[in-house]
C-alpha positions as CSV (number, residue, x, y, z in Angstrom):
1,X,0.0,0.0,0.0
2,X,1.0,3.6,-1.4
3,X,1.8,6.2,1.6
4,X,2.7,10.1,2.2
5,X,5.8,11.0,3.7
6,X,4.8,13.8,4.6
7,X,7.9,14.4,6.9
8,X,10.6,14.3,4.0
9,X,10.7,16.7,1.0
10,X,13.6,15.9,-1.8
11,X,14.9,18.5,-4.1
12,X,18.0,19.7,-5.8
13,X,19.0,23.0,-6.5
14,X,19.7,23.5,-10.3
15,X,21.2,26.3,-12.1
16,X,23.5,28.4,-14.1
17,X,27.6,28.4,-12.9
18,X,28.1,31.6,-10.2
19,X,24.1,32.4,-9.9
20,X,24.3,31.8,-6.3
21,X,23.4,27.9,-5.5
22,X,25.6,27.6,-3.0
23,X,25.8,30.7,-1.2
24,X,21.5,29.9,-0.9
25,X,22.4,26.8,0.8
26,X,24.8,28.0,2.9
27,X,22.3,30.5,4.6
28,X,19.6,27.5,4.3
29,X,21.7,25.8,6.5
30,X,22.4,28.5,8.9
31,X,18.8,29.6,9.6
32,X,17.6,26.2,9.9
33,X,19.8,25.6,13.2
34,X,21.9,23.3,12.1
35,X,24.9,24.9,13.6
36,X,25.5,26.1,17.0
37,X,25.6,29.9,18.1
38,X,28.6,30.1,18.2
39,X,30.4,28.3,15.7
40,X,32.7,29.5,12.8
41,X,31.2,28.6,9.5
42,X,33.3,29.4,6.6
43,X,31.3,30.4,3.2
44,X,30.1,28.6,0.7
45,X,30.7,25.5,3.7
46,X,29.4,22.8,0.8
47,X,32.7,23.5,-1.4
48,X,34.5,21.5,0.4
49,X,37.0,20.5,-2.2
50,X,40.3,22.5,-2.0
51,X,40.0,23.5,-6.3
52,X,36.4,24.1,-5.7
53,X,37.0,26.7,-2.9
54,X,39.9,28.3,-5.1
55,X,38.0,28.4,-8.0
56,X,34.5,29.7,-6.9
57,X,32.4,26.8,-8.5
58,X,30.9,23.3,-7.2
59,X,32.5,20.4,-9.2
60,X,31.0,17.4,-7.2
61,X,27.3,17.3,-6.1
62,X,26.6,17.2,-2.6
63,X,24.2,16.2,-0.1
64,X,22.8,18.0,3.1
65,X,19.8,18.0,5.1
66,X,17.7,20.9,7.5
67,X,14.5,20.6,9.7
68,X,12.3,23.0,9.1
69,X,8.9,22.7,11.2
70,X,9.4,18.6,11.8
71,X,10.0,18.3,8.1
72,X,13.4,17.6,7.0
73,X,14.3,18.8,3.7
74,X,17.0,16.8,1.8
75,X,18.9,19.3,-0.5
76,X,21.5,18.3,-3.2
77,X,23.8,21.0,-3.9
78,X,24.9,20.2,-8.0
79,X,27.0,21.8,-10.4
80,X,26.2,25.0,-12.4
81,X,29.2,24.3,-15.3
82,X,28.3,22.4,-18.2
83,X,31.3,20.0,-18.2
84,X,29.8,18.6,-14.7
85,X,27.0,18.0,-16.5
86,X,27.3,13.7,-15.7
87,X,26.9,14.9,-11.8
88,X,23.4,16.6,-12.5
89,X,21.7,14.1,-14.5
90,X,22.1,11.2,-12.4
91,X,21.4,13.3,-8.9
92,X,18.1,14.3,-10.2
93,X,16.6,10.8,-9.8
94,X,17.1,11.0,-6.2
95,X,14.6,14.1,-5.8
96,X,11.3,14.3,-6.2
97,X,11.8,18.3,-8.1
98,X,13.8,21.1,-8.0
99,X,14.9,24.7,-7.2
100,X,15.5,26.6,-10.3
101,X,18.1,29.4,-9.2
102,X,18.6,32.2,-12.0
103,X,20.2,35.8,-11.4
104,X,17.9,38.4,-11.2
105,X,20.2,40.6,-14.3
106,X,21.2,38.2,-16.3
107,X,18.8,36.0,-16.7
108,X,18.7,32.0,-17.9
109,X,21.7,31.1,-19.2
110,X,22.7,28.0,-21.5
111,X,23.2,26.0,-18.6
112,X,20.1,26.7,-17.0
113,X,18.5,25.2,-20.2
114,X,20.5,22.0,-19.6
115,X,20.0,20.9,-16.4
116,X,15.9,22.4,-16.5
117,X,15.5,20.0,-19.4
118,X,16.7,17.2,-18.1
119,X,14.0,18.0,-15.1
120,X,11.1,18.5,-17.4
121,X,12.4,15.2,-19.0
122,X,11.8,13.5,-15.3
123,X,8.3,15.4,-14.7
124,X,10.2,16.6,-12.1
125,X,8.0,20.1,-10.6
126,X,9.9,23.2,-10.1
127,X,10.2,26.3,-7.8
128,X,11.9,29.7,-9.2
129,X,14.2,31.4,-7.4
130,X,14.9,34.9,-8.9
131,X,18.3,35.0,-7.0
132,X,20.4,38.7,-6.1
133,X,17.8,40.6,-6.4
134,X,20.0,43.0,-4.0
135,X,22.1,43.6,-7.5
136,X,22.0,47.7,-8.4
137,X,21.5,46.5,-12.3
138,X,18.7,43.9,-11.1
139,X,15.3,43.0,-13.2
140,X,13.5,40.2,-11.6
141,X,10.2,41.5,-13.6
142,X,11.7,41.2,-17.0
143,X,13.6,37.5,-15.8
144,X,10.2,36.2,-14.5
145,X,9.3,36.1,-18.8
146,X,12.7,35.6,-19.7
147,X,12.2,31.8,-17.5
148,X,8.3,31.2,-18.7
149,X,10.1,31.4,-22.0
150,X,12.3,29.1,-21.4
151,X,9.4,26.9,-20.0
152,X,7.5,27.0,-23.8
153,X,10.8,26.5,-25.2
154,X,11.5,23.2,-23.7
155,X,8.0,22.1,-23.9
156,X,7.4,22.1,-19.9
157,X,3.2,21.6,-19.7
158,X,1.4,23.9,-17.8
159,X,1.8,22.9,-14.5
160,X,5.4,24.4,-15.1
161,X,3.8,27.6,-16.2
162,X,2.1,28.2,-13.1
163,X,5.8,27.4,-10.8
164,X,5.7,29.5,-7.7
165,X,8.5,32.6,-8.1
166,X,10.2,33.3,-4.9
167,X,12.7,36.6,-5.5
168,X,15.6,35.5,-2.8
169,X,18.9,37.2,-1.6
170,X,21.8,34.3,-1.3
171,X,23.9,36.7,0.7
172,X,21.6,38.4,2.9
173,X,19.7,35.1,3.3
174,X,16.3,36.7,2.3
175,X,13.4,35.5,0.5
176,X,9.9,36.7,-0.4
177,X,7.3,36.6,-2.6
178,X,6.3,39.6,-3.3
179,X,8.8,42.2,-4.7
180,X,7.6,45.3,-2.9
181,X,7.7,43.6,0.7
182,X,11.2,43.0,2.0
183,X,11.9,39.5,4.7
184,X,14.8,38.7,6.8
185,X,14.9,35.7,6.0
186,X,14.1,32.5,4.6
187,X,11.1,31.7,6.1
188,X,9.0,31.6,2.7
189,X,11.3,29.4,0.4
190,X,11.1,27.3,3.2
191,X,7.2,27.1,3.1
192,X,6.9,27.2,-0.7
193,X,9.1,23.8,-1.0
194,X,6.9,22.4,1.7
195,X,3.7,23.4,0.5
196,X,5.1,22.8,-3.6
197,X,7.3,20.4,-3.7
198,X,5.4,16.6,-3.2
199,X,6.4,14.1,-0.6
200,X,7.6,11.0,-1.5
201,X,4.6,8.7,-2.6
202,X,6.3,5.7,-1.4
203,X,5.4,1.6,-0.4
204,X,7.3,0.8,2.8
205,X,5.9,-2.9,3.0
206,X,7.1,-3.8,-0.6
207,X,11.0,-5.6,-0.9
208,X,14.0,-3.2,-0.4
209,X,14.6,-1.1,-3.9
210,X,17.7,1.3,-3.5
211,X,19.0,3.0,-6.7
212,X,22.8,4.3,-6.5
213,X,22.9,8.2,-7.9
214,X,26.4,8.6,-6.0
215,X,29.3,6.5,-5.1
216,X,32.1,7.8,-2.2
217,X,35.1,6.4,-1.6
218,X,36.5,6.0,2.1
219,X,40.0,4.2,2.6
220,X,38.7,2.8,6.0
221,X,35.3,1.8,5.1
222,X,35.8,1.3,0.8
223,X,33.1,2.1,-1.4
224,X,29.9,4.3,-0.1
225,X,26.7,4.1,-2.3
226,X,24.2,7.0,-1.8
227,X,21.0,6.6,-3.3
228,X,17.3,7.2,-2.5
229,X,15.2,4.3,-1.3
230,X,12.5,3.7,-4.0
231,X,10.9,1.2,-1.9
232,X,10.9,-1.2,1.6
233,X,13.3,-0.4,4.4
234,X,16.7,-1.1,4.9
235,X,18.5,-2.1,8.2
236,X,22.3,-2.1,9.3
237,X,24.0,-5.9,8.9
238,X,20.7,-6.6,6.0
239,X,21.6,-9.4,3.2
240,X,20.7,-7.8,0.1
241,X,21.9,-8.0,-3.9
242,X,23.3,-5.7,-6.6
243,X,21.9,-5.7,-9.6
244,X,21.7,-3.2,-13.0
245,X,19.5,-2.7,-15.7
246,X,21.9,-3.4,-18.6
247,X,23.4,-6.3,-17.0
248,X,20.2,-8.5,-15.3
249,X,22.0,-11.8,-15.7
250,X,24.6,-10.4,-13.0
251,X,23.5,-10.6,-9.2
252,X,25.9,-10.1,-6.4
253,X,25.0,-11.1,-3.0
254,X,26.2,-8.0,-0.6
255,X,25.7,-7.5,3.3
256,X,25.0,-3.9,4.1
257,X,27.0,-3.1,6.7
258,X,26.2,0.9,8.1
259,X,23.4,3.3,7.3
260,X,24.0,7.1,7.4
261,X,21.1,9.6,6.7
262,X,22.1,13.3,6.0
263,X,22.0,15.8,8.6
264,X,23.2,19.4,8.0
265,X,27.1,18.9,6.9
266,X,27.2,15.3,9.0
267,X,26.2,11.6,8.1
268,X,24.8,10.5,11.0
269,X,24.1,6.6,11.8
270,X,21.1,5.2,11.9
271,X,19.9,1.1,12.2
272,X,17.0,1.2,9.5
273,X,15.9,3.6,7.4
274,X,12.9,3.6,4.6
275,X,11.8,4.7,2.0
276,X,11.7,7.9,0.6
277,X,14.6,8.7,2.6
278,X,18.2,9.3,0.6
279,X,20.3,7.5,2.5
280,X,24.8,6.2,1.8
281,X,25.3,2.6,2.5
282,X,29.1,0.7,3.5
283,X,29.9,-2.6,2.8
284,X,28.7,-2.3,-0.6
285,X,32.1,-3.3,-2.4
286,X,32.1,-3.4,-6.2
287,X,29.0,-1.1,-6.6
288,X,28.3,1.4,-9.3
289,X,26.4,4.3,-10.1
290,X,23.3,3.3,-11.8
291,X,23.1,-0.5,-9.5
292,X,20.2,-0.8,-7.2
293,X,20.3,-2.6,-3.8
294,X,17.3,-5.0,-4.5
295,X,16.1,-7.5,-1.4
296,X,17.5,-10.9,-2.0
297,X,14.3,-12.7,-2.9
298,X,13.1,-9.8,-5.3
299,X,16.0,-8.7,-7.5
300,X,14.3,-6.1,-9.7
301,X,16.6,-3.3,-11.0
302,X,15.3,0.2,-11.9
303,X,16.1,2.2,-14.9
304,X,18.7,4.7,-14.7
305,X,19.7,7.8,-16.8
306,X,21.9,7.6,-19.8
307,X,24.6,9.8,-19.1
308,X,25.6,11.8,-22.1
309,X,28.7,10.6,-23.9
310,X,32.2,12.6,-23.8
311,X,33.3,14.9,-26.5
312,X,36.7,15.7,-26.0
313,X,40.3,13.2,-25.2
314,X,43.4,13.5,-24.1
315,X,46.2,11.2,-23.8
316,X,48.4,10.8,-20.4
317,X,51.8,9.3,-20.3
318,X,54.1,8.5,-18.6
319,X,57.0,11.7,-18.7
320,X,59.7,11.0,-20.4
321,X,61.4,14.3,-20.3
322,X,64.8,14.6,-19.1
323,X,63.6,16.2,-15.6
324,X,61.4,12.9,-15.2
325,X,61.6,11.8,-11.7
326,X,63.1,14.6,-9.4
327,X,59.6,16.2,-8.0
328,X,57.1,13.7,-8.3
329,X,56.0,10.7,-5.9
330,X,53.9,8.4,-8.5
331,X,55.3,8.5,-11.7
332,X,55.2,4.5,-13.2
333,X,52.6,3.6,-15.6
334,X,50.9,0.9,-13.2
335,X,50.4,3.7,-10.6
336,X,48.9,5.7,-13.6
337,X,46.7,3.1,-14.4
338,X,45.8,2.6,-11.4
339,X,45.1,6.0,-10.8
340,X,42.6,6.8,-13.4
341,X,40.7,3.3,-13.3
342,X,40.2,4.6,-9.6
343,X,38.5,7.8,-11.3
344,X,36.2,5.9,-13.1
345,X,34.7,4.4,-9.7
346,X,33.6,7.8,-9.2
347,X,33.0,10.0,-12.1
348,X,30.3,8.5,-14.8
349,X,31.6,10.9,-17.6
350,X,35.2,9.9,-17.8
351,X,36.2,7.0,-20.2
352,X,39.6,5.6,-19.9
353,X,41.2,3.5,-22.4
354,X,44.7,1.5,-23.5
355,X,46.9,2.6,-26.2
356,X,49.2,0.7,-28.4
357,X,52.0,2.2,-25.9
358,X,51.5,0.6,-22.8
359,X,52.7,4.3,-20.8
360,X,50.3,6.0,-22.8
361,X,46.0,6.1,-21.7
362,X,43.7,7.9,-23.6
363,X,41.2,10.0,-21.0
364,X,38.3,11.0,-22.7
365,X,35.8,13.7,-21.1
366,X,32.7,16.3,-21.5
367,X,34.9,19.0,-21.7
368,X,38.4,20.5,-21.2
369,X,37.1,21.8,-18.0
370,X,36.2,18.2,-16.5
371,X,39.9,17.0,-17.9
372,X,41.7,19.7,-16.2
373,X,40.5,19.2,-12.6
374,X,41.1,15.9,-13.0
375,X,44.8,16.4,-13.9
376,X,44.8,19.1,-11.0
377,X,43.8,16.5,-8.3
378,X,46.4,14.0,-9.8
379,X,49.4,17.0,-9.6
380,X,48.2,17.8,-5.9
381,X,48.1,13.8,-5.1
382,X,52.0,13.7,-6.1
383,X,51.8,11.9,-9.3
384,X,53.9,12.8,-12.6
385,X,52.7,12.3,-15.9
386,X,52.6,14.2,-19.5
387,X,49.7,14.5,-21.5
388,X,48.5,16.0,-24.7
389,X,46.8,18.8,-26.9
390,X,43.1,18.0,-26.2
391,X,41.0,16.8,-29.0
392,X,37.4,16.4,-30.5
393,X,36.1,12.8,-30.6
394,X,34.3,12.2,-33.9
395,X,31.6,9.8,-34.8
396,X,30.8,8.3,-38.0
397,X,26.9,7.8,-39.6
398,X,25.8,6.2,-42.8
399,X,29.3,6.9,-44.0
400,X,29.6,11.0,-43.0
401,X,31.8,12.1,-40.5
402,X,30.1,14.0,-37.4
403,X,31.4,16.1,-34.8
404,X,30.4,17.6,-31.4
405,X,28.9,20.8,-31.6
406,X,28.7,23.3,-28.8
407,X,25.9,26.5,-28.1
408,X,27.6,29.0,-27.1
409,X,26.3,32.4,-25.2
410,X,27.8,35.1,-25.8
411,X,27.5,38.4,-23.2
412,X,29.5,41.7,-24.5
413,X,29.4,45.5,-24.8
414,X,28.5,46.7,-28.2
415,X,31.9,47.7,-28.7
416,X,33.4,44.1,-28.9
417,X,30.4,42.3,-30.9
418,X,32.1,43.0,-34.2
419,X,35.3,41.1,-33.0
420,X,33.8,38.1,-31.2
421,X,31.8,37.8,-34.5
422,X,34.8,38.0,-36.6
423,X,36.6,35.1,-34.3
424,X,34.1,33.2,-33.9
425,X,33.3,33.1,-37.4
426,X,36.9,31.9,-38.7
427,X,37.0,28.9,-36.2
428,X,33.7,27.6,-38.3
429,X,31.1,29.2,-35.5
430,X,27.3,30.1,-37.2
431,X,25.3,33.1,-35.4
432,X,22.0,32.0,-34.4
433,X,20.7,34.9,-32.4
434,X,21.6,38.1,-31.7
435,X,19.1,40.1,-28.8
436,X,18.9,43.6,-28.0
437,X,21.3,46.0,-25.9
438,X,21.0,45.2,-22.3
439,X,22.4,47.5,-19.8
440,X,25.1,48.0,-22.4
441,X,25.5,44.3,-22.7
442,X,24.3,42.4,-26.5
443,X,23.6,38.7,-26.6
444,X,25.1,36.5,-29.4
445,X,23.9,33.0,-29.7
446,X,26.6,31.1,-31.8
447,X,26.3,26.9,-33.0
448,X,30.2,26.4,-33.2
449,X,32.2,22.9,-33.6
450,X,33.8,21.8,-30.2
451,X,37.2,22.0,-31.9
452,X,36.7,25.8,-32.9
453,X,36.6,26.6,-29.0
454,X,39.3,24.8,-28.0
455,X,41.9,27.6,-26.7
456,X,39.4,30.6,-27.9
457,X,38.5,31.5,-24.0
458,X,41.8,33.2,-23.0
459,X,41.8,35.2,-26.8
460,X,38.0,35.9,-25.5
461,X,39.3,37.8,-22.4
462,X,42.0,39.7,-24.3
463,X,39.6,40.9,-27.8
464,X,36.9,41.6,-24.8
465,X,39.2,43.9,-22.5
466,X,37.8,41.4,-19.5
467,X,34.4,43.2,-20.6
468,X,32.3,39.8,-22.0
469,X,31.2,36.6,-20.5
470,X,31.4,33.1,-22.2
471,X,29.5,30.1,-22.1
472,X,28.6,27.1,-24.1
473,X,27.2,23.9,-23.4
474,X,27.0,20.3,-25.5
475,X,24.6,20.6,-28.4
476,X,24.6,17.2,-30.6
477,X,26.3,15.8,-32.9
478,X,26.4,17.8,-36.4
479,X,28.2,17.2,-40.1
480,X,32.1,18.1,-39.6
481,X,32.9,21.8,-40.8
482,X,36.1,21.5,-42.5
483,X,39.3,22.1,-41.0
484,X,39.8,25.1,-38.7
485,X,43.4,27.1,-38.1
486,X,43.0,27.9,-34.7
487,X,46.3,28.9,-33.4
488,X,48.5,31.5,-35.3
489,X,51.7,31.4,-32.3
490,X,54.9,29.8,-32.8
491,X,57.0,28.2,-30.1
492,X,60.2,29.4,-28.4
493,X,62.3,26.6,-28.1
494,X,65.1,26.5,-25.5
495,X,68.4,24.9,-27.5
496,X,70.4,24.0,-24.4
497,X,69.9,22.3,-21.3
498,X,70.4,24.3,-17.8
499,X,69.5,27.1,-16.2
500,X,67.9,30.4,-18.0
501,X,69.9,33.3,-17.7
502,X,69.2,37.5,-17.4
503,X,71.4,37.8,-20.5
504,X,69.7,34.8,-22.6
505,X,66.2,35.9,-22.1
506,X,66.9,39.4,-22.6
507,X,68.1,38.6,-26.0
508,X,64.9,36.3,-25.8
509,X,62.4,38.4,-24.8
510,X,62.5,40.2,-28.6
511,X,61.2,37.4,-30.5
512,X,57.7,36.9,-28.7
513,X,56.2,36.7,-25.4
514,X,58.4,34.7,-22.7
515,X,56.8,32.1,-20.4
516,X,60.0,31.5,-17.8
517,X,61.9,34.0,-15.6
518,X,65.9,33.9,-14.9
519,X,66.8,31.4,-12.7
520,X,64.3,28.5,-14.1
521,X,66.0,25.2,-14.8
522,X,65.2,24.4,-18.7
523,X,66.2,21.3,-21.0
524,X,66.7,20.9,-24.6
525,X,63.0,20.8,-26.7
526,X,61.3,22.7,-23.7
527,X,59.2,25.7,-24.7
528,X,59.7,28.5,-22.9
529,X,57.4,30.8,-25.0
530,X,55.1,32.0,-27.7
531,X,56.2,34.0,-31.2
532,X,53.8,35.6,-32.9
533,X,55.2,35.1,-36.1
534,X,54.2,31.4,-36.1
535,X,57.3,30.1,-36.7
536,X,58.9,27.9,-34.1
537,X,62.0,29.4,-33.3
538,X,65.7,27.4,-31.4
539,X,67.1,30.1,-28.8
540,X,69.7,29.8,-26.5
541,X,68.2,30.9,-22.9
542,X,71.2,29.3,-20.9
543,X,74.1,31.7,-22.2
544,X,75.9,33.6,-20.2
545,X,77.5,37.0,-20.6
546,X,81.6,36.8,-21.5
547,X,83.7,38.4,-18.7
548,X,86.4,41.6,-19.7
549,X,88.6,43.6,-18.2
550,X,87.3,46.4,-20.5
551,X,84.6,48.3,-19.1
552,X,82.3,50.2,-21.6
553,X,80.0,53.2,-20.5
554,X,76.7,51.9,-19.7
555,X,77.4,48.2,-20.4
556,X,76.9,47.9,-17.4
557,X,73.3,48.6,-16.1
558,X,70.8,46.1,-15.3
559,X,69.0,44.2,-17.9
560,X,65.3,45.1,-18.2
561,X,63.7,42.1,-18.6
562,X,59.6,42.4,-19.4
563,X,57.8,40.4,-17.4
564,X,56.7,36.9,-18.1
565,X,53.5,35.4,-18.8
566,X,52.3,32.3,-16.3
567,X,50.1,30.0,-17.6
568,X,47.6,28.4,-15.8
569,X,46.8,24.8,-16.8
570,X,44.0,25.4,-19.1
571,X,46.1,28.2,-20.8
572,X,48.9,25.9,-21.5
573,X,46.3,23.0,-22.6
574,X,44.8,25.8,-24.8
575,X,48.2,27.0,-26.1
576,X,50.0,23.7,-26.6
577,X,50.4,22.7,-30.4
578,X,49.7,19.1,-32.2
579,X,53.6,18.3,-31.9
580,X,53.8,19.2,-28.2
581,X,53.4,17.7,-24.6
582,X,52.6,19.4,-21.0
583,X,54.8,17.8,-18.3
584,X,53.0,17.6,-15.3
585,X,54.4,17.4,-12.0
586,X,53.2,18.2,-8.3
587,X,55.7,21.4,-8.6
588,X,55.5,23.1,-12.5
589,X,54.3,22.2,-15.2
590,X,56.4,22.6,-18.3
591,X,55.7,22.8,-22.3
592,X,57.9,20.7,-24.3
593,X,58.4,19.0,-27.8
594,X,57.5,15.6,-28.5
595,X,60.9,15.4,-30.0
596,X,63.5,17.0,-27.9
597,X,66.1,17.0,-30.4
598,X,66.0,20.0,-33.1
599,X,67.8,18.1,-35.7
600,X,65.3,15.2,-35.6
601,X,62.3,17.1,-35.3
602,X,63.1,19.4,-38.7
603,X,64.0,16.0,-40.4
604,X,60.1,15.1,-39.0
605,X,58.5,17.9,-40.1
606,X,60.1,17.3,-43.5
């Protein structure tokens, strides 16, 4: 028999990258008691990942739980960036809808879009939150059409049409629904989920059906499913069974040892638990994302979403280069293997595969983005490894050749339209949309191959003056464009190996922009940076000036080196040329040749 749970609500907070998700939970949490009086709570206490903290956005989806009234309210924090994407589609079959979070100026965004799709897709219902309404350039009014748009666009019925807007304040931790009547506080978000968002419809006497959205890894305690029980209850020291949709004939028997329900920023241990409730489970060794925990006399799996297929590679090796070795702890191709297979356990979006070279892997992901986090954790871990220019993965249909396309939005002053246009147009990019002046700022709506982005973000900043905001998101599969010339900068090679000099880089420093400072060590075939003329150019960087006993007026004065350019990883990814490699280590990371030697690599190129 079918029951209420009327003392659970489930729902995930969806949304654009930087509209605020986050910060609203963050002051959810705080007003909902969770914490004492006293305590010190950082911000944005759900980014709890170190990269996630330094780089302002939520990579991993997350789980947390408040009381509000005798009701507790699970919330599931996901990413707003579209390379992430794998994180939101699978976490939305734990809830039963979702909090749609868009900024009150600029709007829905292609992200947005996304991840409300794949809700409508679900039935799931929805609650707007017109976020930052404390912004000076704010216009909730104008947004509020701006998302019923949206709504007809993705063919939401009209039960989506009629969502309760609530206009909040992330920062100040205010909502309301009515414009002209301030709160202080969140007292009537928390109402509308309760009164909008359904309780779980749920049978509790029916066998045990737990479907995995999440896996977590623990050292002590192994693998950790989190999932949402469909069906039936589940107690601590339980005999149960895996099973998966796409692989029925496969049942393994499992004893559950813990149960941990969600409360605030804690997993707290409880002996049963049922369902409705989202719950993470030990002792579930060898479990997947997409298995469900099925009661041993009724193993009946549950569908689970398709996760969207990656679009862009790259291939890690073991380095090679003639610093190999002297600052890195992991650096053998089993401990690179093993590395990235222990990924997979974790991330749904990555595929790894072998090479013909057994130090070689190709690491295939939803975007550049996704890759370089990944390689990030690994330099941070202490592992050493090399790996290459990204590229597109193609598919082939009825004999035509098809590549990932990307929709990309396109935010700039009027002054820069004509040379995002112009860009955007040589690397193959087709203008679908172009919207009025808004507060200064025009939207361009662009359908460009994958490929044509890759390393157009940084050139973006520079055309832009800082001025324009980028985004883009996965849009199909489309007919390959032809080929694309997308970087126009040669490579400064060093010639020697050793350590750069004043006097070598000044000489240097008038053939292009310089990516190393005196002082750096540099080996033979490392790039140490970019000439405008396209050309790759040999320099000697190690040299050093010859001593006299002549001295010449003003010989002497100090060399006035201009300062060099650092790259960030996704810089150098986006820089990096067909021909070259990034070494990767847990101190630098340095560009270099494929082939080190000069004389072999011209008799290459030949």
């Amino acid at each position: 028999m079918e029951v209420l749970r009327d003392d659970i609500r489930n729902i995930a907070i969806i949304a654009h990258v930087d509209h605020g998700k986050t910060t609203l939970v963050d002051s959810m949490l705080k007003q909902s008691g969770i914490f004492r009086k006293n305590q010190i709570v950082e911000d944005r206490v759900m980014d709890s990942h170190e990269i996630e903290r330094e780089r302002g956005i939520t990579i991993l989806s997350k789980n947390t739980a408040i009381y509000y009234k005798d009701v507790k309210i699970n919330i599931v924090d996901t990413p707003g960036h579209a390379d992430f994407g794998g994180e939101v589609e699978r976490v939305l079959k734990m809830v039963d809808g979702v909090l749609l979070l868009v900024d009150a100026f600029e709007g829905p965004m292609p992200q947005t879009k996304f991840v409300l799709k794949k809700a409508i897709e679900l039935s799931l219902p929805s609650i707007v939150c017109i976020n930052k309404i404390d912004r000076p350039e704010a216009r909730p009014e104008e947004v509020i059409d701006e998302v019923l748009d949206l709504f007809i666009d993705l063919g939401g019925d009209e039960e989506y049409l009629e969502s309760p807007f609530v206009f909040t304040s992330s920062k100040e931790g205010t909502a309301t629904l009515d414009l002209n009547v301030r709160k202080e506080n969140l007292e009537e978000l928390f109402e509308t989920i309760i009164q909008y968002i359904p309780a779980p419809k749920v049978n509790i006497d029916k066998p045990l059906q737990l479907l995995i959205s999440t896996v977590d890894y623990n050292d002590y305690v192994g693998r950790i499913g989190i999932g949402k029980i469909e069906r039936g209850r589940i107690s601590a020291n339980q005999d149960a069974v895996i099973v998966n949709q796409d692989r029925k004939d496969e049942i393994k028997k499992i004893r559950i040892s813990n149960i941990y329900e969600f409360q605030g920023l804690n997993r707290v241990e409880v002996k049963e638990s049922k369902a409705g409730s989202i719950i993470a489970v030990t002792g579930v060794e060898g479990i997947h994302i997409g298995d469900t925990i099925c009661d041993v006399d009724a193993p009946e799996p549950l569908p689970f979403v398709k996760i969207s297929e990656p679009t862009i590679a790259i291939t890690f090796s073991v380095n090679d280069s003639p610093f190999a070795g002297q600052e890195g702890e992991y650096m053998t191709s089993r401990q690179l293997r093993n590395r990235l297979l222990k990924e997979l356990q974790t991330d749904v979006s990555l595929r790894v595969e072998e090479t013909d070279s057994p130090d070689s892997f190709k690491v295939s992901g939803r975007g550049e983005l996704h890759l370089s986090v990944l390689i990030e954790n690994m330099r941070r871990e202490g592992y050493e490894f090399q790996v290459s220019k990204p590229e597109v993965l193609y598919k082939c249909q009825d004999g035509k050749r098809l590549e990932p396309m990307e929709r990309v939005t396109v935010d700039v002053t009027e002054a820069y339209t004509g040379v995002v246009i112009e860009k955007l147009g040589a690397r193959k990019g087709e203008l679908i949309s172009m919207s009025e002046s808004n507060g200064g700022y025009q939207r361009l709506v662009f359908s460009i191959p994958a490929r044509g982005l890759i390393g157009y973000r940084g050139e973006f900043m520079s055309d832009t003056k800082g001025n324009g905001i980028i985004n883009s998101v996965f849009d199909g599969y489309g007919p390959y464009k032809g080929d694309i010339v997308t970087r126009r900068a040669g490579s400064i090679i060093s010639f020697e190996t050793g350590e750069a000099t004043a006097y070598g880089l000044y000489s240097a420093q008038d053939r292009g922009e310089l990516f190393i400072t005196p002082g750096t060590k540099v080996y033979r075939g490392m790039v140490i940076g970019s000439s405008p003329k396209g050309l790759d150019i040999d320099i000697n960087v190690c040299r050093k000036k010859h001593q006299t006993n002549i001295r010449a007026a003003g010989s002497d004065e100090a060399l006035r080196l201009t300062p060099a350019r650092q790259l960030s990883l996704e810089e150098a990814l986006e820089f990096i040329g067909e021909d070259e490699l990034i070494e990767i280590t847990p101190k630098s990371f340095r560009i270099r040749k494929k082939i080190l030697d000069p004389n072999k690599r011209h008799k290459g190129k030949k």
